[in-house]
ZAMARGU-4260 file (C-alpha; in steps of 0.2 Angstrom, whole numbers, plus 5000, padded with zeros to 4 digits):
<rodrens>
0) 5493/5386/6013 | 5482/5371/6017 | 5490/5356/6028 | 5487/5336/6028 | 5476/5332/6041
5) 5488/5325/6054 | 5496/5344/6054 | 5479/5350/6055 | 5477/5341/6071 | 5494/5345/6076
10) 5493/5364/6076 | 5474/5369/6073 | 5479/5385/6079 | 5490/5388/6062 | 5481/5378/6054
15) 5483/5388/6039 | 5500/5393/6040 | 5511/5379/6046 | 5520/5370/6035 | 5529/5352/6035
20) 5543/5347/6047 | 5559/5342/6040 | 5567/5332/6054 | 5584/5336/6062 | 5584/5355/6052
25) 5574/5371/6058 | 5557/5372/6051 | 5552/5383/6038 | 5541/5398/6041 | 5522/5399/6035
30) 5520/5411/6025 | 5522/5430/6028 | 5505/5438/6034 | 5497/5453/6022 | 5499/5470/6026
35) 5480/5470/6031 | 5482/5455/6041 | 5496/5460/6050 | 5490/5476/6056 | 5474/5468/6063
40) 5487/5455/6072 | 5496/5472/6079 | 5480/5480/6084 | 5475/5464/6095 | 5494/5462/6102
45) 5490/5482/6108 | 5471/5478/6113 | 5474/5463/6122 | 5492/5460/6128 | 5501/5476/6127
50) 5496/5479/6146 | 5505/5465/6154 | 5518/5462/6140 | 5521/5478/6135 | 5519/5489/6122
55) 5535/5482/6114 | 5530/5465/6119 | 5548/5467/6131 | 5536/5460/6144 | 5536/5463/6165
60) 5524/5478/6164 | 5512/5470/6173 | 5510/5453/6184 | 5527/5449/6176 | 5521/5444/6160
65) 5537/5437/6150 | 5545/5445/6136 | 5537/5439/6119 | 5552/5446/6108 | 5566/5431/6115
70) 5570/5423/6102 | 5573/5407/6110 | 5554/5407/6115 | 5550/5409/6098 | 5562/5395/6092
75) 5557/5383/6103 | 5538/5388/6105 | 5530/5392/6089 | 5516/5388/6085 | 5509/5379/6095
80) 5515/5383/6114 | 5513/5399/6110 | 5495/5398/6103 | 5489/5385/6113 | 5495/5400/6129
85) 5485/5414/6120 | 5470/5400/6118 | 5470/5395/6134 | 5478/5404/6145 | 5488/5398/6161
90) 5475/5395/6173 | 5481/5401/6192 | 5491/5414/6185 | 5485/5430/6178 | 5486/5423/6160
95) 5469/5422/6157 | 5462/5412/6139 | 5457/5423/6126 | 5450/5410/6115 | 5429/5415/6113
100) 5427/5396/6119 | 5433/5398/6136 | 5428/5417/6138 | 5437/5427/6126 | 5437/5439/6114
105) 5446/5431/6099 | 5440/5418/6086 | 5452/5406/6080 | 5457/5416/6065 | 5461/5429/6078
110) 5475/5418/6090 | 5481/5412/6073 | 5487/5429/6066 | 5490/5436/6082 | 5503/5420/6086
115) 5510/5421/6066 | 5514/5440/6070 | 5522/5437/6087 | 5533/5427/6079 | 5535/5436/6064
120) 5541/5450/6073 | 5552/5439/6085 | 5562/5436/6066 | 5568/5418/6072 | 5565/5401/6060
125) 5556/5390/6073 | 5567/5374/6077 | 5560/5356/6079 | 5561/5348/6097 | 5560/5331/6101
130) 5545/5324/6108 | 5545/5311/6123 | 5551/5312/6143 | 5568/5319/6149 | 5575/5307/6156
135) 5582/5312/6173 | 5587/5312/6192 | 5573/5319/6201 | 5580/5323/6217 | 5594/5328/6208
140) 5584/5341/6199 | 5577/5347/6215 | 5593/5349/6220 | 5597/5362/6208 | 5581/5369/6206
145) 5582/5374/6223 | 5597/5384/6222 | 5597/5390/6204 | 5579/5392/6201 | 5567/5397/6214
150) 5574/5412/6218 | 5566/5419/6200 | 5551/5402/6197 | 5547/5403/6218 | 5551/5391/6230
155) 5531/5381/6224 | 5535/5383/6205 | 5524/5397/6212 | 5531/5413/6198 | 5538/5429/6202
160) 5551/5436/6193 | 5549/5420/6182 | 5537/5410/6176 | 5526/5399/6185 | 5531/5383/6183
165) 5519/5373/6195 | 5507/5378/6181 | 5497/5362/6178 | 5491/5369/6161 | 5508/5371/6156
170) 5517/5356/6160 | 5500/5346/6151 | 5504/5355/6136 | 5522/5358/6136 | 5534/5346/6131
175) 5550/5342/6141 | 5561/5345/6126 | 5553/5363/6126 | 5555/5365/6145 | 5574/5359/6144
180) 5578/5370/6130 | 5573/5386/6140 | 5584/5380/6152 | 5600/5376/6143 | 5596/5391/6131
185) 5589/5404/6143 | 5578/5417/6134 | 5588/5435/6128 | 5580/5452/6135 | 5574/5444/6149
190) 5582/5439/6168 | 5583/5419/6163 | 5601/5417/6158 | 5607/5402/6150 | 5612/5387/6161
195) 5621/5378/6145 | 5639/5384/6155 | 5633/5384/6173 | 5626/5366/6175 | 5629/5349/6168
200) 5620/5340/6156 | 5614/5329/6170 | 5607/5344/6180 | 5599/5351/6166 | 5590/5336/6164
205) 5587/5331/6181 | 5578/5347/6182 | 5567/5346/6168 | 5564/5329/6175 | 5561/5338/6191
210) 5549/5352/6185 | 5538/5340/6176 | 5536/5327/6190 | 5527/5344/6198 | 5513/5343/6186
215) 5501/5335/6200 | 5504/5349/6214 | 5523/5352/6221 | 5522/5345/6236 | 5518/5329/6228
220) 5528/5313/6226 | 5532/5307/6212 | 5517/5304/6199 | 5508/5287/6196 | 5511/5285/6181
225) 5497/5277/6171 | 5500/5262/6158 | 5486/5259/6142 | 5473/5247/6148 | 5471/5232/6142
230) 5463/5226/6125 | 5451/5217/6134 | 5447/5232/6149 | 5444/5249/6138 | 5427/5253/6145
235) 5428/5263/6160 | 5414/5256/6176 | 5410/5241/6165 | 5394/5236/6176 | 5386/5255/6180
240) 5375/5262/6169 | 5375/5272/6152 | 5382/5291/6155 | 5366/5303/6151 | 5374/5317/6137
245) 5363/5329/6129 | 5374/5331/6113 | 5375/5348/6104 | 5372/5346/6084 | 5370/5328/6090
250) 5388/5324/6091 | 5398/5335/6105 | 5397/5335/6122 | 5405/5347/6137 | 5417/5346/6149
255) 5405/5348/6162 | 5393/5336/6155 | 5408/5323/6156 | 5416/5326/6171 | 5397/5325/6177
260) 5395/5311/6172 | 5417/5302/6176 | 5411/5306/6193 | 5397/5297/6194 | 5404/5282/6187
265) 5394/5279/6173 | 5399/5265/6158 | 5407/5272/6142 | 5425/5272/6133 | 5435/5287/6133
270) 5446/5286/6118 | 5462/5298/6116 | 5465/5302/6097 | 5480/5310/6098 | 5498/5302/6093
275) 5501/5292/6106 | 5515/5300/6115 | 5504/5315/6118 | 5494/5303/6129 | 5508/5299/6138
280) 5511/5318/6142 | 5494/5319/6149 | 5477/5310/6149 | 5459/5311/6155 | 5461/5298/6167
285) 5453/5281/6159 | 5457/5286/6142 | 5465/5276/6130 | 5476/5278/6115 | 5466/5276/6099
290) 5477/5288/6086 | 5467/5297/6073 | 5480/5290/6058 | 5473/5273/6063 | 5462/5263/6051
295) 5446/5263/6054 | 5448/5243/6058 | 5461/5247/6071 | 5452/5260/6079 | 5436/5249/6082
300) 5446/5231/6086 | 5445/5234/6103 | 5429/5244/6105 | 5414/5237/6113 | 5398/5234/6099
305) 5384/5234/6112 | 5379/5251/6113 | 5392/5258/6126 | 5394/5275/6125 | 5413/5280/6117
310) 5418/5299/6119 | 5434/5304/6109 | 5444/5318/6112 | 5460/5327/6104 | 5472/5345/6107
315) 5466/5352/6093 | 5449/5355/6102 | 5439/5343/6088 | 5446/5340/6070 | 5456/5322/6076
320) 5440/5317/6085 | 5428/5321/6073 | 5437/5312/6062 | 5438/5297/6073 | 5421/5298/6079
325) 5414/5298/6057 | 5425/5280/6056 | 5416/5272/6071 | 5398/5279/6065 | 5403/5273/6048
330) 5403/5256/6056 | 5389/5256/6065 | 5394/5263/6083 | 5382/5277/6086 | 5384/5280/6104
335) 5399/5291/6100 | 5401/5308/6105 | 5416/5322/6103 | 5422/5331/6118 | 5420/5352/6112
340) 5432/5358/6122 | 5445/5344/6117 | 5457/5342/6130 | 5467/5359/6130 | 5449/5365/6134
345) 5447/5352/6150 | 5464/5355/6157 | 5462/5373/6157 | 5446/5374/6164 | 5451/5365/6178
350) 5447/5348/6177 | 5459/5334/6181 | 5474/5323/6170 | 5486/5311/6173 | 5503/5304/6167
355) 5503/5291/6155 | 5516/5276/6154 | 5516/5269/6135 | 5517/5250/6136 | 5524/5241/6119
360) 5515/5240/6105 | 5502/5225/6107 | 5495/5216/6092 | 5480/5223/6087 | 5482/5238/6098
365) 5480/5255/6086
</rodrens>
């Protein structure tokens, strides 16, 4: 039941469960929980999210939490939109984070069994999804959002009947593919129909494309999006000073410490560990691509050697940085730090990310 690191990164929540993608085909469940485990996962669903979702996880018993028995939000979602929701709730909805690093309950063994039941008792194989931007019309998609989804999403993206979809959180962590198969799918059980029949293939994705251009606030225009800096421009305030972290265990540091210290200008690298197009998704502002799966000589190419302070962070909240972070201090770069809450822990706790624009692939660049 143990992954290779880059799935370990990739869904730290299953860690221990998830098995390899086979392109182009459904993925293969992890295995089936014991009895012991699954009756501790049923007594957290009852605990913790029977309230809202139901007893029977049918969903809208309170502040119209959504069914968690569709089988196309199983499909499409498992494990990691699913998990990552539990984790971290949706902030500015009432889906608080039930993660014990943001306030919770529930360790991480915890959100793993209790997402490996929910799905479990869904019965659905999850699918794989592309990953990458819907392309689309925009105005288009407000166009048909308008008229076929506000009356459920809200006029905002605000949620009623439906989900909120002017969530930041969730359109940070949620890829289009996922947000477009809702739409073409629907989900069963529930008041979202399928819109395969009832719109075009161009609506469907001018409204994905719609929905995610919302991410920074829906009365926005259109989102800057924001292209890697260049090989030669990776520190952030080149001529300010050094930030001042107090490290935990001598290697993490908060979000508060670092959005501290982002506002007040100080010197440092912020490196993004992640695959690349999940920096292009959504990025602390400044940040730039520096994959995990990079040799150790790629990684530091392009690094500063003088004492500049480099933070890394990935989704997972830590094991892709940490990683990262062990190369550079093998090399002699000890002003490095990992950010603890990684970055599903920065988006949700409020603090601020942008859209990134991948430029080709530069010599040299990891």
């Amino acid at each position: 039941m143990n992954l290779p690191p880059k799935l370990l990164c990739l869904a730290p929540l299953l860690a221990l469960a998830l098995l390899p993608l086979r392109p182009a085909q459904a993925q293969e469940g992890p295995p089936p929980l014991t009895p012991e485990q699954s009756t501790a996962a049923a007594a957290s669903y009852q605990q913790y999210c029977a309230l809202c979702h139901g007893p029977d996880r049918a969903g809208y018993a309170n502040d119209h939490a959504p069914s968690l028995k569709s089988p196309q939000l199983f499909a499409a979602g498992f494990p990691y939109i699913i998990g990552e929701a539990i984790a971290y709730g949706r902030p500015g909805t009432p889906m608080g984070g039930y993660h014990e690093e943001v306030g919770g309950p529930l360790s991480r063994k915890d959100i793993m069994l209790l997402t490996m039941w929910l799905g479990e008792q869904a019965g659905t194989a999850p699918i794989e999804l592309p990953d990458g931007a819907v392309a689309g019309d925009v105005a288009l998609g407000a166009k048909v959002y308008a008229e076929s989804c506000a009356s459920c999403h809200g006029a905002q993206g605000e949620g009623g009947t439906g989900t909120a979809l002017g969530n930041a959180t969730m359109l940070a962590l949620t890829p289009d593919a996922f947000i477009r198969h809702t739409v073409e799918n629907g989900r069963d059980g529930t008041p979202m129909v399928a819109f395969r029949d009832k719109l075009s293939t161009e609506q469907i994705d001018g409204v994905t494309a719609f929905i995610r251009s919302r991410s920074t606030g829906w009365n926005a225009p259109e989102p800057m999006r924001h292209a890697p800096p260049a090989l030669d421009a990776y520190v952030i305030n080149p001529d300010a000073p050094a930030p001042e972290f107090a490290l935990k265990d001598g290697l993490y540091v908060s979000a508060a410490e670092l959005d501290r210290e982002l506002k007040a200008k100080k010197r440092m690298v912020l490196l993004d560990t992640r695959v690349t197009s999940m920096w292009e998704r959504a990025h602390i502002e400044g940040a730039v691509p520096g994959p995990y799966y990079a040799s150790r000589e790629e990684v530091m190419a392009n690094l500063p050697t003088d004492g500049t302070w480099i933070v890394a962070y990935c989704e997972c909240p830590r094991a892709a940085a940490e990683s990262v972070v062990r190369k550079l201090r093998e090399g002699g770069l000890t002003n490095t730090a990992v950010l603890w809450e990684g970055i599903q822990g920065w988006v949700s706790l409020g603090y601020p990310v942008v859209p990134g624009n991948a430029a080709p692939k530069v010599a040299g660049q990891p």
